[in-house]
C-alpha positions in Angstrom: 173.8 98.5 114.6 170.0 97.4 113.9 167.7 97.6 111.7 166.1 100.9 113.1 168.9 103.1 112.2 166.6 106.0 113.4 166.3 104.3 116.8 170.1 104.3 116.9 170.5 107.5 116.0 168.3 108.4 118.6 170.0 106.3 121.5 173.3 107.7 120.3 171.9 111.9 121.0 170.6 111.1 124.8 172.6 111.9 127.4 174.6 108.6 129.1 175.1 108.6 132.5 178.2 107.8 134.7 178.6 104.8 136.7 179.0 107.3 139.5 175.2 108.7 139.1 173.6 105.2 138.1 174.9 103.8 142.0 173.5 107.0 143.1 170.3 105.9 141.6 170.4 102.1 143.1 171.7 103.6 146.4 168.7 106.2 146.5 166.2 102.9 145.3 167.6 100.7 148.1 167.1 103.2 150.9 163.6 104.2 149.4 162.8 100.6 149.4 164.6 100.1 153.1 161.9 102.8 154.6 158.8 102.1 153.1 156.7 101.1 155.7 154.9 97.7 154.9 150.8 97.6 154.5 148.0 95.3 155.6 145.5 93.2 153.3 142.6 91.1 153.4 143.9 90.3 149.7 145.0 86.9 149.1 147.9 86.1 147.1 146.8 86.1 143.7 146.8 82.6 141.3 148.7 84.1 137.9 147.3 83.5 134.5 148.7 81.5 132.2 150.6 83.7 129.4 149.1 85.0 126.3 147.5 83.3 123.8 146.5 80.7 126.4 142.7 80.9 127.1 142.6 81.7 130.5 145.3 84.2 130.0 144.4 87.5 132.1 142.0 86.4 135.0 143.8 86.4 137.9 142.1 84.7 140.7 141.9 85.2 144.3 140.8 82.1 146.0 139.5 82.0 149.6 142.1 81.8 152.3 140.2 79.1 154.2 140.2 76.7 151.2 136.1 76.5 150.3 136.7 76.8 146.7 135.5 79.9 146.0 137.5 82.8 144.1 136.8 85.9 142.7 138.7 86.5 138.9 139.6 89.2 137.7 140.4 90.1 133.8 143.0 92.4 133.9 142.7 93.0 129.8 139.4 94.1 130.2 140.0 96.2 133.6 141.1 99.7 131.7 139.4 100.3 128.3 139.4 104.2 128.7 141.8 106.0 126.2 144.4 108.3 127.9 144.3 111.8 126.8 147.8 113.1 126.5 148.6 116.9 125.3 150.8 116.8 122.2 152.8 119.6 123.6 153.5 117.8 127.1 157.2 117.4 128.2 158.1 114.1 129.8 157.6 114.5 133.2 153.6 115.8 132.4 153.5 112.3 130.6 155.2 110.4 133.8 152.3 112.2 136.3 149.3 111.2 133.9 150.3 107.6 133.4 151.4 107.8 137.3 147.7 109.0 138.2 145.9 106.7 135.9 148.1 103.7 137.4 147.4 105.3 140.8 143.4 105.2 140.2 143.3 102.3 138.7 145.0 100.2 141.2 142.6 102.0 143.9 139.4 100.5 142.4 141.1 97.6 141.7 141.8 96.8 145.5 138.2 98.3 146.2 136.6 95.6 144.2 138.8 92.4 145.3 138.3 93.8 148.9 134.2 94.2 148.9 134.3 90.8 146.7 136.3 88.8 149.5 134.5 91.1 152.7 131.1 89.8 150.8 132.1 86.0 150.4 133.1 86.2 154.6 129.6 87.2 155.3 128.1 84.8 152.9 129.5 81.7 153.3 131.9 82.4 156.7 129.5 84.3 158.7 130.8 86.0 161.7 134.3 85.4 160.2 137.1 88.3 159.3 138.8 87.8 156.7 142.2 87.4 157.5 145.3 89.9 157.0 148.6 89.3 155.4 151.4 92.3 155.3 152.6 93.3 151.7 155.5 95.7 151.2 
């Protein structure tokens, strides 16, 4: 038992699952994960900040692919600063489709900012270059 003798209390009223329906679960994630088609970037792989308190915690950096030294950063704290409005009367699965949209938007203009960054440094300093493609799943 912890501390949080509420929390257990709580944990102890939802439903448990069989073993039966959680490999049902893992079988259904492995064939999801089996069939999705992979994509195309110009996206480099990412350099990963350094973890909280560090300074440079939360820029993640995407250098050039042809080694100049350039890199465009990114601060991930400061990337989503708008509060999430959330009715008090929604269920779970109206809370799993707002967070699901919000993560969905975010990550759209995310990958439209890294990708007009990069496409602008190729016409800067690589001139008649395309940026080069990598496959992500």
């Amino acid at each position: 038992m912890t501390a949080d003798t509420d929390l257990d209390d709580l944990l102890a009223r939802l439903p448990q699952k069989s073993t039966r329906e959680l490999f049902a679960e893992m079988e259904a994630a492995r064939r999801a994960d089996a069939a999705r088609i992979p994509q195309r970037t110009i996206i480099p792989e990412p350099d990963v900040p350094p973890l909280w308190p560090h300074p440079g915690s939360g820029i993640v950096r995407f250098a050039c692919i042809l080694g100049c030294g350039w890199a465009h950063e990114e601060d991930m704290y400061a990337d989503d600063v708008d509060p999430i409005s959330v009715p008090l009367s929604a269920g779970p699965e109206e809370i799993s489709r707002v967070f699901s949209e919000r993560a969905e938007q975010r990550a759209h203009q995310f990958r439209q900012r890294v990708e007009a960054a990069i496409l602008a440094h190729f016409d800067d300093a690589h001139e008649g270059q395309e940026p080069p493609e990598r496959e992500v799943w």
